[in-house]
Backbone as numpy.savetxt, mean C-alpha at the origin, in Angstrom:
# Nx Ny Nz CAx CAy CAz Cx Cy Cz
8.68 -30.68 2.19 7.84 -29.50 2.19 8.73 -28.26 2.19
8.45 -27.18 1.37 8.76 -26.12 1.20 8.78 -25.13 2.32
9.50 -24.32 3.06 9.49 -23.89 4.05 9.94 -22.33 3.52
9.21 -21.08 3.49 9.83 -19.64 2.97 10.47 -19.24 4.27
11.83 -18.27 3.86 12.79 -18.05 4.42 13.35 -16.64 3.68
13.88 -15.70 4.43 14.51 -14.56 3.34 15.66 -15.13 2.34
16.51 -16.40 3.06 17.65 -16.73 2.04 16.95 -17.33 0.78
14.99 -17.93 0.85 15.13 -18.25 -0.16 14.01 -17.51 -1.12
14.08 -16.23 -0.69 13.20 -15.22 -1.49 14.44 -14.65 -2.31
15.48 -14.55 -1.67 17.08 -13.49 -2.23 17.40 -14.85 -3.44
17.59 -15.92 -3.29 17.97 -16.86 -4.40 16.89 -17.18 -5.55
15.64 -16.76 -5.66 14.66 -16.66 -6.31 15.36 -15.94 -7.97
14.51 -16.95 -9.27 15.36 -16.56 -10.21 15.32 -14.91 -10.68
15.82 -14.39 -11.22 15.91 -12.87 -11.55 14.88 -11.97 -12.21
13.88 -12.80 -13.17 12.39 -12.32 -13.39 11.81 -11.97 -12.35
11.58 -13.45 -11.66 10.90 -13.18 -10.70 10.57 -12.04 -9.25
12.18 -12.05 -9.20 12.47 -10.75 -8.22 12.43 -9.06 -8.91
12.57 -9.32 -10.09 12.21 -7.80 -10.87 10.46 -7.72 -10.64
9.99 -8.99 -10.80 8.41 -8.56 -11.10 7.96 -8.28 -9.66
8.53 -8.82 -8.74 7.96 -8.48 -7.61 8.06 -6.90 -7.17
9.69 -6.83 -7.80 9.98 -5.09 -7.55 9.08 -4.02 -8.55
8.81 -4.83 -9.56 7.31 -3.56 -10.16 6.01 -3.78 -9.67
5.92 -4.82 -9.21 4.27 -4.61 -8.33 4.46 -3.54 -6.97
5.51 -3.78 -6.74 5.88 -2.80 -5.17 5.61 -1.23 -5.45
6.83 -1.13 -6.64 6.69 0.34 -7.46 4.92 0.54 -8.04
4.29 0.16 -8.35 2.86 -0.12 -8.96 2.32 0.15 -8.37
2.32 -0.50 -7.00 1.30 -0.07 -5.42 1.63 1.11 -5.47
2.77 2.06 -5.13 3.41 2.64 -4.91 2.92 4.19 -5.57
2.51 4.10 -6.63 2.13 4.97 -7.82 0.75 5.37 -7.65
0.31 3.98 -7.56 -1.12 3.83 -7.00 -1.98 4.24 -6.27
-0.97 4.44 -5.04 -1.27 5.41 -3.62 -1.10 6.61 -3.54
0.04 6.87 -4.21 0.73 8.03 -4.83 -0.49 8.94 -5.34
-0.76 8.46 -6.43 -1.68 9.09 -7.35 -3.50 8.94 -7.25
-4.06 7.74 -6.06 -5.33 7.69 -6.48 -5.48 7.39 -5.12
-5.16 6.78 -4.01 -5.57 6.93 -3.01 -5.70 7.90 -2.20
-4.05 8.78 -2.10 -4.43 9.98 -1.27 -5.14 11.44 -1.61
-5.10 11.69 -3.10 -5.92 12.61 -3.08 -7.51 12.62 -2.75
-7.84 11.21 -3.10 -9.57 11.03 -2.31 -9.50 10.49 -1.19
-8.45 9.89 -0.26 -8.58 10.42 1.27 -9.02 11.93 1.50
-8.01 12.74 0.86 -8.13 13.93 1.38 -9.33 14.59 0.88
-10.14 14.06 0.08 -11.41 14.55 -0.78 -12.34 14.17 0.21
-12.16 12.93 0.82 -12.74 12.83 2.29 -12.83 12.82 3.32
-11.27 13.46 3.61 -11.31 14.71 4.29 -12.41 16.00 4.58
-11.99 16.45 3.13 -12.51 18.19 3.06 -13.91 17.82 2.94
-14.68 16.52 2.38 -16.69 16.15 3.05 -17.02 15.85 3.93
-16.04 15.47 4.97 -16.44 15.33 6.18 -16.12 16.55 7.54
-15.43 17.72 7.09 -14.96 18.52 7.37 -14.23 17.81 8.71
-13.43 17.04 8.59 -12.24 16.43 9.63 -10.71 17.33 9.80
-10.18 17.89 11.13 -9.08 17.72 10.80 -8.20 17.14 10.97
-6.64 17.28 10.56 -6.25 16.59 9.78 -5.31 15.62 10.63
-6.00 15.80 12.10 -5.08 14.88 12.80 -6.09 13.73 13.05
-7.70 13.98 12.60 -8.44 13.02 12.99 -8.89 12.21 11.31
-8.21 13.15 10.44 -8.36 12.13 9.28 -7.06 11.82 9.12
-6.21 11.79 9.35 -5.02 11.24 9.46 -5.28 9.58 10.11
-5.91 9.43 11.66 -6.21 8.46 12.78 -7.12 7.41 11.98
-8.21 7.92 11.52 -9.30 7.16 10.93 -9.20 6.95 9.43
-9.13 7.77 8.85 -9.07 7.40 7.17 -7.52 6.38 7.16
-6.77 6.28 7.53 -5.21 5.61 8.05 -5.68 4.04 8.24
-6.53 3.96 8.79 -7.08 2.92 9.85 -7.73 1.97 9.22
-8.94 2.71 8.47 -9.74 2.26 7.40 -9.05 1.69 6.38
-8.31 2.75 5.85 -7.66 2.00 4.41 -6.76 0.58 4.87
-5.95 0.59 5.92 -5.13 -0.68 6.53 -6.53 -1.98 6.38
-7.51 -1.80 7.05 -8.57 -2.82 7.03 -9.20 -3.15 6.03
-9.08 -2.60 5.19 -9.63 -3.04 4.27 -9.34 -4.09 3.26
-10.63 -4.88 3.30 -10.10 -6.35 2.33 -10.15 -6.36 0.93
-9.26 -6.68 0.75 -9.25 -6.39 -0.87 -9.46 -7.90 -2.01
């Protein structure tokens, strides 16, 4: 049985570890560009500030199942 380990994510062949590094970058862009500006869009409709949409909108997005 196969047991994951970091030594055997690092020996993983070289596609494989590039593709993982553009899904990371991908998320990355993702959040970048489409998550936080409509946090903050729901923000400014709920008239929250920004230490309590920071706490809760933070919170929410972590829980959520995708």
């Amino acid at each position: 049985m196969f047991q994951w380990s970091l030594r055997s994510f690092v020996h993983l062949p070289p596609n494989i570890t590039r593709q993982v590094f553009i899904l990371f970058v991908a998320l990355a862009v993702l959040c970048d560009e489409w998550l936080v500006p409509h946090l903050g869009g729901l923000q400014r409709s709920f008239r929250m500030s920004d230490d309590l949409a920071g706490v809760t909108l933070m919170a929410f997005g972590g829980a959520v199942s995708v």
